[in-house]
N, C-alpha and C positions, 0 to 999 in steps of 0.2 A: 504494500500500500504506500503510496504518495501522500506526502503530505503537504505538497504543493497549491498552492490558492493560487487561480490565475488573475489578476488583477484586483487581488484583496487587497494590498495595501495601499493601491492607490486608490480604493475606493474608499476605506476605513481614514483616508486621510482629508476627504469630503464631510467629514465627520465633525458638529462642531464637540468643541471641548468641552462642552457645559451637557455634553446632551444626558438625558438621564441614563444612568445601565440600570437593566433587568436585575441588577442583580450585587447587592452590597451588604459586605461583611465586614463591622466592626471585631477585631480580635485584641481581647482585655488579654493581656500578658499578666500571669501573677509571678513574685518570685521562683526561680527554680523550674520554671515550665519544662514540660518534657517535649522537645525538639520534633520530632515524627511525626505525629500526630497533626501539628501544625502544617509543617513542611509539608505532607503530603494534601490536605485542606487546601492551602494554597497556592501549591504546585497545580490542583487540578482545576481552581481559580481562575492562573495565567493562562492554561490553552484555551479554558472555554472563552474569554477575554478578549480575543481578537480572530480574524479568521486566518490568519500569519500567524508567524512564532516571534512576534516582534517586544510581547509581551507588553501591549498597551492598554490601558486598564479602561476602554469601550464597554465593550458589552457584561462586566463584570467588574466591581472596584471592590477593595479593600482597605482599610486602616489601620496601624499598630498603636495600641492604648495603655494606657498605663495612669496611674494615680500621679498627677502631676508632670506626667511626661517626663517621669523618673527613667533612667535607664534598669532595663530588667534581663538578670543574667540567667540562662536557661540550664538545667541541670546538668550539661554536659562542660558548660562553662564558656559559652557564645553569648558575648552580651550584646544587646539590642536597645536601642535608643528608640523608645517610640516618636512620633511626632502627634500626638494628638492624647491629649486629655481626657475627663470623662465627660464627656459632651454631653449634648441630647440625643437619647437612645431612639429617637424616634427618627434618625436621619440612616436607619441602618435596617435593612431585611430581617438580618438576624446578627445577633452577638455572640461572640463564640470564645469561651474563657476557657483560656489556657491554664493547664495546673499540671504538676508535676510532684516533686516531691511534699512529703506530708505537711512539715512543719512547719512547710508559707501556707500549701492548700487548708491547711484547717483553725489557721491564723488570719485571714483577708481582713483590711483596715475595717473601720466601718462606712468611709468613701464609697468603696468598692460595692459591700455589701449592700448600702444606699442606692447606688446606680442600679444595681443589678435587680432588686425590688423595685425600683421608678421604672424601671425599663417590662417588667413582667406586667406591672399593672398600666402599661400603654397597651400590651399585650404584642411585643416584640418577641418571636420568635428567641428563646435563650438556645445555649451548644454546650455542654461541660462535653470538652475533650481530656482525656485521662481524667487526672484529678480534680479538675474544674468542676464535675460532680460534688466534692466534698465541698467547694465554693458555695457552688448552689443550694448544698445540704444548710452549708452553717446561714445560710442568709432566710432559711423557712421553706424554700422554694419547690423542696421536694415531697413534702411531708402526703401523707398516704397517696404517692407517687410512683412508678414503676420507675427504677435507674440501673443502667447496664454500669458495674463496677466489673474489673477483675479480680479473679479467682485469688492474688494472693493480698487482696486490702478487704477482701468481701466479710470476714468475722470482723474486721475493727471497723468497718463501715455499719454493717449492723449492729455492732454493739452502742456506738454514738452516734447513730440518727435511728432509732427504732422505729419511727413512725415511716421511714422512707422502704418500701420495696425493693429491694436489691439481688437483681438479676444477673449471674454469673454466665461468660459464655456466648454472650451474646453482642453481634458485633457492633449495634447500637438500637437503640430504644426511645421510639417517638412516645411521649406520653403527655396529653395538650398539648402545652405553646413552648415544651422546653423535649430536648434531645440530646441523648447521652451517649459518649462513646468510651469507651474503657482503656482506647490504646489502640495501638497500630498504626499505618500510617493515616487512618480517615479517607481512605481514600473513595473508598463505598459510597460512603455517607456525602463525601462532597458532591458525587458525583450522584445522587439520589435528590439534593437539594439544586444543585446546575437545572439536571434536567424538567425539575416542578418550576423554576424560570424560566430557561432559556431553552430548552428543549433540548431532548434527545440526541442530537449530532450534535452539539455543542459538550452534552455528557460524553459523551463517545470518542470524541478528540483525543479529551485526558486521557480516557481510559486505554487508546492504541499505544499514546505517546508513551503511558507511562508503565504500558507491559502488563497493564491488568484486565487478562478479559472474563468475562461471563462465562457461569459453569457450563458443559456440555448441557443438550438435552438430556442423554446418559446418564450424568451427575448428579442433576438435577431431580431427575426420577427416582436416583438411588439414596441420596439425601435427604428424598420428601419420607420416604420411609423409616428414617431415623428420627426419633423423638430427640428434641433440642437437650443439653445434656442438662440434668438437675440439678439443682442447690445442693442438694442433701447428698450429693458427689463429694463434696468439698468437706463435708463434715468425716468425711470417711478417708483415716489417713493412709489405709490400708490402701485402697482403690488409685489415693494421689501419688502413693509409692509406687504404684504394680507402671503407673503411667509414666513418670520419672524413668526408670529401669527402659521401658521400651522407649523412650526417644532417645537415652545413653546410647540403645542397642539396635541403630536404625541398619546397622553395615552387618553386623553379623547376630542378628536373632538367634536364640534357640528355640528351645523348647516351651510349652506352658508349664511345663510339670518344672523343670528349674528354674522358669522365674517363680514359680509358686516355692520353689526352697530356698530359693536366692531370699524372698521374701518371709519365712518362716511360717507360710500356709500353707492351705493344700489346695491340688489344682481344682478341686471340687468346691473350695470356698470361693477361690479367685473368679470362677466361670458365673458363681450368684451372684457376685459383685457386680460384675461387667453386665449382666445379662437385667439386672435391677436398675439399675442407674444409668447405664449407656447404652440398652438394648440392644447388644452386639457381643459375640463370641468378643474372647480376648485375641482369639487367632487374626479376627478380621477387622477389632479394631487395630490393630499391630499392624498389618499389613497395608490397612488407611492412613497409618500414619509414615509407613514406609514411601509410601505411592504421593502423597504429599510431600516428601523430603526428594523423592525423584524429581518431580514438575519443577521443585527450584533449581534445581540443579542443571534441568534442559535448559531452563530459560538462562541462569545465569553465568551458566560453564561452556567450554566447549569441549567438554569430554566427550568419548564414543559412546553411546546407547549401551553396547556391551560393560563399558566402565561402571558407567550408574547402575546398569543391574544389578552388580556383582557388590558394587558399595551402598545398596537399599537393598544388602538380602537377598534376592532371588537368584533361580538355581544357573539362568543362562536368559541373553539375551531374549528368546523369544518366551517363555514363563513371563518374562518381567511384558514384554509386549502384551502377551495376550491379557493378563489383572488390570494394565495401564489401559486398554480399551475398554476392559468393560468395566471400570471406573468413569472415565473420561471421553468416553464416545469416539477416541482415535488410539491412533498408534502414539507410542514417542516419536519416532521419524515424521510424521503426518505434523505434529502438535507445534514440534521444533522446526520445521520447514513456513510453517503458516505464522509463526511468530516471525521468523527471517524476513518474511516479504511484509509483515505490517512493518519492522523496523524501517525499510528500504528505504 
């Protein structure tokens, strides 16, 4: 695929500067934000944004915020100088608060907290990315609320906002006028909210550019038969260790019977475990997570097909073929070929 616009930027330069975009995110930086999440929100932003790669902020704008227009340092230790204030929430589609580590997220001024209430009861679209959730939390905003956290804040988030629903696993969670995403790069989720403005091939742009495409049909149908994974997964450390062990052991797997000794069960307890809480043999969820660890590896390596087999476990290049289709609706050579010509 091309990513050529034939006379996009001389059209988009016909454009005046004031015209309004479809499409505008204020992003509150708290201290410590986690980097990813954002970056990929915004990344998918920039292509929907122009019909070039000129990165001109037309058909989608953005703003960096901050309590005073403080500089704020992001957990990896990238610091960011916003240029805007806590303005009026009402010049903005959605607000999208950044948080990252705990002890700024569950600290926010009362500035912040203020905006963020004045902004809910205009009835502005809210976003906690990662942590920004716990933002949201301390400000009231969740309360008998459905919020996507991650699996390892999920007990201390329930333990200090009890009144807030807290959903593990889940890659984000519209619930009213506010949306939560736990982590990752967002990239879903931006591109979920793109296309309710700006439509679909403007969603879709990012999505080539940025090497993330939509599951097979295949996947899709095998997926819809998997129950979403439960809460009460996480209460079970037994089950969080048996999962641990296999993503250690994504190259050379064994047996169930010795991850069940590895783990000092047995493989009769291990199989209730998996089959209670994850609806899936331990065998096949292993080998899901094998088949997952392959797909990054086509996309991001240029190793042989035969190589990945043999380092996701399986017995020989065509074994690993034939799970990889009827996962994913193709071969790896078909999957890795089809990704080459979107990059082109």
């Amino acid at each position: 695929m091309s990513f050529h616009y034939p006379g996009a930027f001389d059209e988009e330069m016909e454009l005046a500067e004031d015209a309004s975009p479809d499409l505008n995110v204020g992003f509150l930086l708290v201290q410590d934000f986690t980097l990813m999440p954002v970056a990929g929100f915004v990344e998918s932003l920039r292509f929907a944004a122009d019909r070039s790669f000129r990165s001109q902020q037309l058909y989608c704008r953005w703003d960096w915020m901050s309590e005073g227009k403080q500089p704020v340092k992001a957990s990896c230790g990238l610091e960011i100088k916003p240029q805007h204030d806590l303005g009026n929430p009402a010049q903005y589609d959605y607000i999208a608060v950044a948080g990252g580590l705990l002890d700024a997220a569950t600290s926010p001024s009362e500035a912040i907290l203020d905006y963020l209430r004045k902004a809910h009861e205009m009835d502005i679209p809210l976003i906690g990315l990662c942590s920004g959730s716990f933002v949201l939390a301390e400000a009231g905003l969740l309360d008998n609320h459905k919020c996507a956290v991650h699996f390892t804040v999920w007990e201390y988030f329930k333990k200090r906002y009890p009144g807030v629903q807290a959903v593990v696993d889940s890659g984000h969670i519209r619930d009213g006028n506010i949306i939560t995403c736990p982590g990752g790069t967002a990239i879903d989720l931006a591109a979920e909210v793109i296309a309710a403005h700006c439509g679909r091939s403007r969603a879709q742009k990012g999505l080539d550019y940025l090497l993330v495409s939509p599951p097979s049909k295949g996947a899709a149908e095998e997926d819809s038969a998997e129950k979403p994974f439960d809460v009460a997964r996480y209460e079970n450390r037994l089950l969080e260790s048996a999962i641990m062990l296999m993503q250690e052991n994504l190259s050379t797997p064994y047996s169930i019977k010795n991850l069940a000794e590895q783990l000092d069960t047995t493989e009769r307890q291990l199989t209730r475990l998996f089959s209670t809480f994850l609806h899936s043999a331990p065998a096949n969820y292993w080998r899901k997570l094998r088949l997952e660890h392959s797909r990054l590896l086509l996309l991001n390596t240029t190793k042989k097909v035969t190589e990945i087999a043999y380092e996701t476990g399986f017995a020989d290049a065509s074994h690993f073929s034939q799970w990889y289709r009827k996962r994913y609706g193709e071969t790896p050579a078909e999957f890795r070929k089809r990704r080459t010509s979107i990059d082109a």
